[in-house]
TORFILO-872244 format. One line per 2 residues: number of its first residue (from 1); their letters; for each residue x, y, z of N, C-alpha, C. Coordinates in steps of 0.02 Angstrom, whole numbers, always signed. Each point is the difference from the previous one (the first is absolute). Example, Ala and Ser with C-alpha at 12.3 -4.5 7.8 and 13.67 -1.06 7.14 Angstrom:
TORFILO-872244
1> as> +660/-284/+390/-45/+59/+0/+45/+60/+0  -18/+53/-36/+42/+59/+3/-39/+55/+37 $
//
This chain:
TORFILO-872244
1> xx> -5722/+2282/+2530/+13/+50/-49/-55/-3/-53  -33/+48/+1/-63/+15/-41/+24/+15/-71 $
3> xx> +59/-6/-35/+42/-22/-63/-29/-45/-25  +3/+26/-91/+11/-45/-34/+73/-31/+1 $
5> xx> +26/-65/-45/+59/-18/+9/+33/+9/-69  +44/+18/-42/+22/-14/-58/+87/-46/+20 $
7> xx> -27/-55/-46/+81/-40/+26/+29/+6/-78  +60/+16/-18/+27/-9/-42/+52/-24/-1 $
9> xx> +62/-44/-67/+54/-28/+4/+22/+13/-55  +57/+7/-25/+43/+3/-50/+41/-57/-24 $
11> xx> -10/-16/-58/+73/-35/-26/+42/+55/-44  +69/-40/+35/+56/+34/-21/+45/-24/-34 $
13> xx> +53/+39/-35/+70/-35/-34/+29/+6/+36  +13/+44/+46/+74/-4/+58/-50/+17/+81 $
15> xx> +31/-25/+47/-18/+34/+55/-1/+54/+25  +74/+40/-54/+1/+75/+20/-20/+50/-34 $
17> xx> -38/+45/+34/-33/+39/-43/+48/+35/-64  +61/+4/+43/+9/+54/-65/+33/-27/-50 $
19> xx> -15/-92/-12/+48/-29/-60/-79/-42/-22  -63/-9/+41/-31/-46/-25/-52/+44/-30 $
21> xx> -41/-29/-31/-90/+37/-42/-36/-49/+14  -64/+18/+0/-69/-21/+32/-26/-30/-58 $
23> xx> +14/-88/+13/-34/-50/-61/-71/+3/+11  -12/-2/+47/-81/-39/+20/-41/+52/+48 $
25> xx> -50/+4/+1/-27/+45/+60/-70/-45/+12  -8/-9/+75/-80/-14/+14/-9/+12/+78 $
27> xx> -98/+28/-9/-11/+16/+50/-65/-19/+2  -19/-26/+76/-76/+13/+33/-25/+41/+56 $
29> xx> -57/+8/-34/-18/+52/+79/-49/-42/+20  -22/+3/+75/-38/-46/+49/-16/+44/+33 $
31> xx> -55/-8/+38/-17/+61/+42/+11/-26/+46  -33/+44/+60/+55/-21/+95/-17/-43/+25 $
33> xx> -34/-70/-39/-12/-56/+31/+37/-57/-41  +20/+44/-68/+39/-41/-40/-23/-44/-68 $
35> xx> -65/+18/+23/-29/-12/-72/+24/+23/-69  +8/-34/-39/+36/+13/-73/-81/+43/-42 $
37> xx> +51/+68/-30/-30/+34/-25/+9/+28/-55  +74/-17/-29/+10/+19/-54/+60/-44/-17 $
39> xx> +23/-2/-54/+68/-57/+8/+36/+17/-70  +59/-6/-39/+40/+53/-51/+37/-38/-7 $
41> xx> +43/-2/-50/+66/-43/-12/+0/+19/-73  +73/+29/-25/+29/+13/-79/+58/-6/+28 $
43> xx> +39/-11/-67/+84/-6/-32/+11/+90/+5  +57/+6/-10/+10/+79/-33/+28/+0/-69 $
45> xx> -2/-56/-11/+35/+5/-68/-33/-54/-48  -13/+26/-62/-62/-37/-35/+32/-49/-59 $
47> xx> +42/+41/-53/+26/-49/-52/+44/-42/+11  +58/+43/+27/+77/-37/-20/+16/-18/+67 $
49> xx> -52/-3/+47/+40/+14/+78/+63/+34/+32  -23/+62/-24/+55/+47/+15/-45/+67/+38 $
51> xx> +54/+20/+27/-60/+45/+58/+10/+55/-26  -80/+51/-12/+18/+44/-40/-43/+56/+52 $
53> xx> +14/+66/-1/-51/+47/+31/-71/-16/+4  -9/+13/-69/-61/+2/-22/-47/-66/+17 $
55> xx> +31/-74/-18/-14/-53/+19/-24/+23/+94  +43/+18/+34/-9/+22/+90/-55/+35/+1 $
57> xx> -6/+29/-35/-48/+62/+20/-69/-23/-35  +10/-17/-42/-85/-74/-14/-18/-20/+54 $
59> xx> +50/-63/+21/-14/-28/+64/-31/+24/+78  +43/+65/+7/-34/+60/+48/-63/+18/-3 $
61> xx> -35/+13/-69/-30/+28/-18/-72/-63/+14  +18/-57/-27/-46/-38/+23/-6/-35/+74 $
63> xx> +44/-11/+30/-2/+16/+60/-23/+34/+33  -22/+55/-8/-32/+63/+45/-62/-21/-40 $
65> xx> -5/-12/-65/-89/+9/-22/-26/-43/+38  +28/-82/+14/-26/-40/+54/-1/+21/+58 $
67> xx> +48/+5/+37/+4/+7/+43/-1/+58/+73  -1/+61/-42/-34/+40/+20/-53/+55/-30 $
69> xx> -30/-49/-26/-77/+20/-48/-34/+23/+34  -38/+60/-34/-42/+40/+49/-47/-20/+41 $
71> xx> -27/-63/-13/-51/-10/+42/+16/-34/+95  +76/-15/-2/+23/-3/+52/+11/+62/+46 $
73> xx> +12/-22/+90/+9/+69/+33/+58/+27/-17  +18/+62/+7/+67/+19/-8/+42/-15/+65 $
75> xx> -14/-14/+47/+35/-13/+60/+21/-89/-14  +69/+9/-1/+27/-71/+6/+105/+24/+16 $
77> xx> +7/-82/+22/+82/+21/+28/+15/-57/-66  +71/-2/+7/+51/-29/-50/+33/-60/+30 $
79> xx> +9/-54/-30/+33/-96/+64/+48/-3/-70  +47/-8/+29/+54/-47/-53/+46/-20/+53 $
81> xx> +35/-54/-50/+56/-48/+67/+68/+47/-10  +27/+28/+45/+70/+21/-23/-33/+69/-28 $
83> xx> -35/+32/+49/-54/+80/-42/+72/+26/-32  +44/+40/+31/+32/+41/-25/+34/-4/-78 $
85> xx> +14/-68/+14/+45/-24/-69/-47/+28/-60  -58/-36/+4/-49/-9/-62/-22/+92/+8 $
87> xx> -11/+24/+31/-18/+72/+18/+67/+37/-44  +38/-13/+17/+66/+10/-45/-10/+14/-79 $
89> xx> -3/-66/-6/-16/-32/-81/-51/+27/-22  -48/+15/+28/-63/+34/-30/+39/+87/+3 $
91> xx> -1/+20/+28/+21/+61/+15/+43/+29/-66  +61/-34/-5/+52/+5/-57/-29/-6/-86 $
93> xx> -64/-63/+12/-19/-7/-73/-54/+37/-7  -45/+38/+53/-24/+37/-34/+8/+85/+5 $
95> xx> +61/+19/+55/+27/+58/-32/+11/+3/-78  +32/-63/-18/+2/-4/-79/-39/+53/-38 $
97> xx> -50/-18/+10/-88/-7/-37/-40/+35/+46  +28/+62/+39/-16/+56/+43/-75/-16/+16 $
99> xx> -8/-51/+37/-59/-38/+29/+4/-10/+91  -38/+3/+14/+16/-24/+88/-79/-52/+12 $
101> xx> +17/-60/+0/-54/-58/+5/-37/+9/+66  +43/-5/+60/-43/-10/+62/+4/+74/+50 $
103> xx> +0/+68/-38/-4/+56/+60/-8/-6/+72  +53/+24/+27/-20/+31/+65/-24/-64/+15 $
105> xx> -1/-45/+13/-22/-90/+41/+51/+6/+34  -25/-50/+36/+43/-34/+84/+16/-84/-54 $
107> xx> +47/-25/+12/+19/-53/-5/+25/-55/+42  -31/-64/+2/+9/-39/+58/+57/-68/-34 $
109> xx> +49/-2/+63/+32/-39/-61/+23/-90/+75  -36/-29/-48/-31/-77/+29/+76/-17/+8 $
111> xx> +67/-27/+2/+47/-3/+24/+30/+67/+45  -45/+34/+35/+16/+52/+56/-63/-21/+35 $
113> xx> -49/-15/-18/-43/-44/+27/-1/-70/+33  +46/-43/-37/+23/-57/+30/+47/-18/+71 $
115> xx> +44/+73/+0/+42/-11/+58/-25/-38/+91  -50/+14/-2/-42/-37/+73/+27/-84/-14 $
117> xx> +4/-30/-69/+8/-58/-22/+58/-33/-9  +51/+12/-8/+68/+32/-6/+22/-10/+82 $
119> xx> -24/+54/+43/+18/+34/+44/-25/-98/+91  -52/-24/-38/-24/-71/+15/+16/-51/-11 $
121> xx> +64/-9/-49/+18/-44/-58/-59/-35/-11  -39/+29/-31/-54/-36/-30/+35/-12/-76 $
123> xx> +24/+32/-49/+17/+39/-46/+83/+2/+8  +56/-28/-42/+71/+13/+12/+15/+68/-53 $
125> xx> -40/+14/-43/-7/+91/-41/-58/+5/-37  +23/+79/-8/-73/+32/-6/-29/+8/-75 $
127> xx> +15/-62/-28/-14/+0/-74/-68/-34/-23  -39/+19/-47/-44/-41/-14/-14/-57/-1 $
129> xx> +43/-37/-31/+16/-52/-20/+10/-47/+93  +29/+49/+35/-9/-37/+94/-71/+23/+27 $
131> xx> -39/+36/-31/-55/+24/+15/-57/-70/-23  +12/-3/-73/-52/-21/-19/+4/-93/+28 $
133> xx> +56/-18/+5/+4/-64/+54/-34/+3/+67  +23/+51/+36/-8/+18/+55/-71/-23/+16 $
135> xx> -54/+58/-45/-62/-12/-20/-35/-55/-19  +51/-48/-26/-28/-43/-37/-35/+9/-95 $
137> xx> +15/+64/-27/-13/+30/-51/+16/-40/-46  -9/-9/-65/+15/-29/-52/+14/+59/-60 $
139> xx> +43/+4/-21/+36/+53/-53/-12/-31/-52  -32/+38/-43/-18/-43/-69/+83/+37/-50 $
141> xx> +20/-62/-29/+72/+10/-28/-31/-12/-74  -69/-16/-12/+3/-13/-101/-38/+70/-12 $
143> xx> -4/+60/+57/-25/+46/-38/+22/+18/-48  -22/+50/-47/+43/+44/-48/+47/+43/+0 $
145> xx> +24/+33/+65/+63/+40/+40/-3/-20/+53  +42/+36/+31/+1/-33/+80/-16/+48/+35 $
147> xx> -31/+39/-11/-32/+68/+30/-68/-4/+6  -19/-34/-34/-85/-46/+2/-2/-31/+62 $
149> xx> +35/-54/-3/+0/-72/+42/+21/+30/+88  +63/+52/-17/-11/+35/+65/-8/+51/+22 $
151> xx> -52/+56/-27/-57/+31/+5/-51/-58/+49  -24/-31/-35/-53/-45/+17/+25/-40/+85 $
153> xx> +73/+1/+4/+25/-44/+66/-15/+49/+42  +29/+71/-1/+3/+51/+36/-56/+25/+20 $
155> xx> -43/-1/-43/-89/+3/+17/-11/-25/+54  +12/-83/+17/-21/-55/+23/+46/+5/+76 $
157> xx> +68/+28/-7/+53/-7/+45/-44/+69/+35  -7/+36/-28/-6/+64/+47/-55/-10/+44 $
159> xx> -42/-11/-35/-85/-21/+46/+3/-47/+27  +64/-76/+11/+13/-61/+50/+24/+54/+70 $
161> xx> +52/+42/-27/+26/+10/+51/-54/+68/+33  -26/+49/-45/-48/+43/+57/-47/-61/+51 $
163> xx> -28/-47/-13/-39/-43/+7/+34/-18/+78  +83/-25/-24/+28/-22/+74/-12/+54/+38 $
165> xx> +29/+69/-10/+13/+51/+48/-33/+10/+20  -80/-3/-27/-70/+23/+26/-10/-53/+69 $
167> xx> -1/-72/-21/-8/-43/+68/+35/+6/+38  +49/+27/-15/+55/+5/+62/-2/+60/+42 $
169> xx> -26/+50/-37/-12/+82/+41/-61/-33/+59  -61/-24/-44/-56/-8/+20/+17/-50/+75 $
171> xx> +48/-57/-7/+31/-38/+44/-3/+54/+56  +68/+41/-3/+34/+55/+36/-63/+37/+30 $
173> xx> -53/+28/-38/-46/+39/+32/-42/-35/+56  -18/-83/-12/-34/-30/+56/+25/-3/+47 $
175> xx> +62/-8/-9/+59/-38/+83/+23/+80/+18  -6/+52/-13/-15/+67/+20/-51/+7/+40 $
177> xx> -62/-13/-33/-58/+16/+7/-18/-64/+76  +13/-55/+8/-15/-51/+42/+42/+21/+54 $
179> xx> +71/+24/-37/+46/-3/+58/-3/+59/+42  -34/+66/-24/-10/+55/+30/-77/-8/+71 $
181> xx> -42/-43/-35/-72/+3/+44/+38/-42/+45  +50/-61/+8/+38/-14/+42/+15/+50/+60 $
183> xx> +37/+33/-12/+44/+64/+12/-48/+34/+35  -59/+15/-13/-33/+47/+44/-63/-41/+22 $
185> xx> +32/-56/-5/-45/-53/+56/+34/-12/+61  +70/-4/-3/+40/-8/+49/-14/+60/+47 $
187> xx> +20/+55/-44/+8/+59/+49/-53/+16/+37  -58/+18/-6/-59/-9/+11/-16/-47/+49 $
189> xx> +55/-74/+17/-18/-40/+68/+37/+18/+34  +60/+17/-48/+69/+21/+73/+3/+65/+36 $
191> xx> -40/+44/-49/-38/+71/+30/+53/+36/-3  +10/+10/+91/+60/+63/+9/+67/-13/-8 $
193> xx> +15/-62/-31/+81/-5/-11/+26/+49/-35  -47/-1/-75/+31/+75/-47/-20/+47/-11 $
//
C-alpha cells in the first residue's frame, strides 16, 4: 500500500461514547514502510482538567497542523485499535465543533487485524495490551496520558504484525511458486495421463 499511515489513540473518561469525552488525543503518521514522520500528543483540557469544546478543538487543530501539514502527501489511510469505537468518539466531539478531522479515509482497525492470531491461539484476545506481549512490545506507562504510550505501541504493533503477514504471504507465494513448477514437471513426464 503506497499510503501514508496516520495512527491515532484517544484517552477517555468512559468507554462509551455517549457518557465518555476525549481526555487525551495522539497521533503519528509513518509512511508505507513505517517510518515515523510526524508524531502529536495534547490533553483537551488545559486549566482545571475539565473537558471543554474549545479546549477539543485546539487539540484538533494542532493535530492536523502536525500531522497533516502541507508538505505531506495527501494520500494516507487511518490505524486505531478498536477503529470504530475511537471513530465514534471523534465523530461525536467534533460534530460538536462542526469539524470532520479525517474525511472520506478508509480506516484500518489492528484488533480486526489481529484475528489470524486469535484464530492460531497465538493471542487469547484482540487487545493491545495481548498484542503488545504477543510482540514482545514494551508500553511505556510513565507517559503523560495513555494515549501517548499507546499511540506509540500501536505504531510498533501494527508494523510487527504487517511484517509477520508479509513473511508469511511471501512463504505462501514460494511453496506456490515451487509447488506449481512441480506440477508441470510431473505432467510433462506423465504426458498423456491428463
Amino acid at each position: 500500500m503506497n499510503l501514508d499511515h496516520i495512527f491515532i489513540d484517544l484517552a477517555v473518561s468512559d468507554p462509551d461514547p455517549a457518557k465518555g469525552e476525549i481526555l487525551a488525543i495522539a497521533a503519528v503518521r509513518t509512511d508505507r514502510k513505517g517510518k515515523v514522520l510526524a508524531a502529536f500528543s495534547d490533553k483537551t483540557s488545559r486549566d482545571d482538567d475539565e473537558y471543554s469544546d474549545a479546549d477539543f478543538k485546539a487539540a484538533i487543530k494542532g493535530m492536523e497542523d502536525v500531522i497533516l501539514a502541507k508538505s505531506f502527501e495527501t494520500s494516507y489511510i487511518v490505524v486505531a485499535h478498536f477503529a470504530e469505537i475511537d471513530r465514534l468518539f471523534l465523530k461525536m466531539a467534533c460534530d460538536r465543533i462542526s469539524h470532520k478531522p479525517f474525511p472520506k479515509r478508509a480506516w484500518l482497525d489492528t484488533a480486526q487485524l489481529a484475528w489470524p492470531l486469535v484464530y492460531n491461539d497465538m493471542i487469547s484476545e484482540r487487545t493491545l495490551d495481548s498484542l503488545c506481549v504477543h510482540f514482545d512490545i514494551e508500553r511505556k506507562a510513565d507517559m503523560i496520558d495513555t494515549a501517548t504510550g499507546d499511540c506509540e505501541a500501536l505504531v510498533r504493533v501494527y508494523w510487527a504484525m504487517m511484517s509477520r503477514y508479509k513473511t508469511a504471504l511471501a512463504g505462501e507465494e514460494m511453496v506456490r511458486s515451487v509447488g506449481g513448477e512441480t506440477l508441470i514437471k510431473a505432467r510433462k513426464m506423465l504426458g498423456g495421463f491428463f
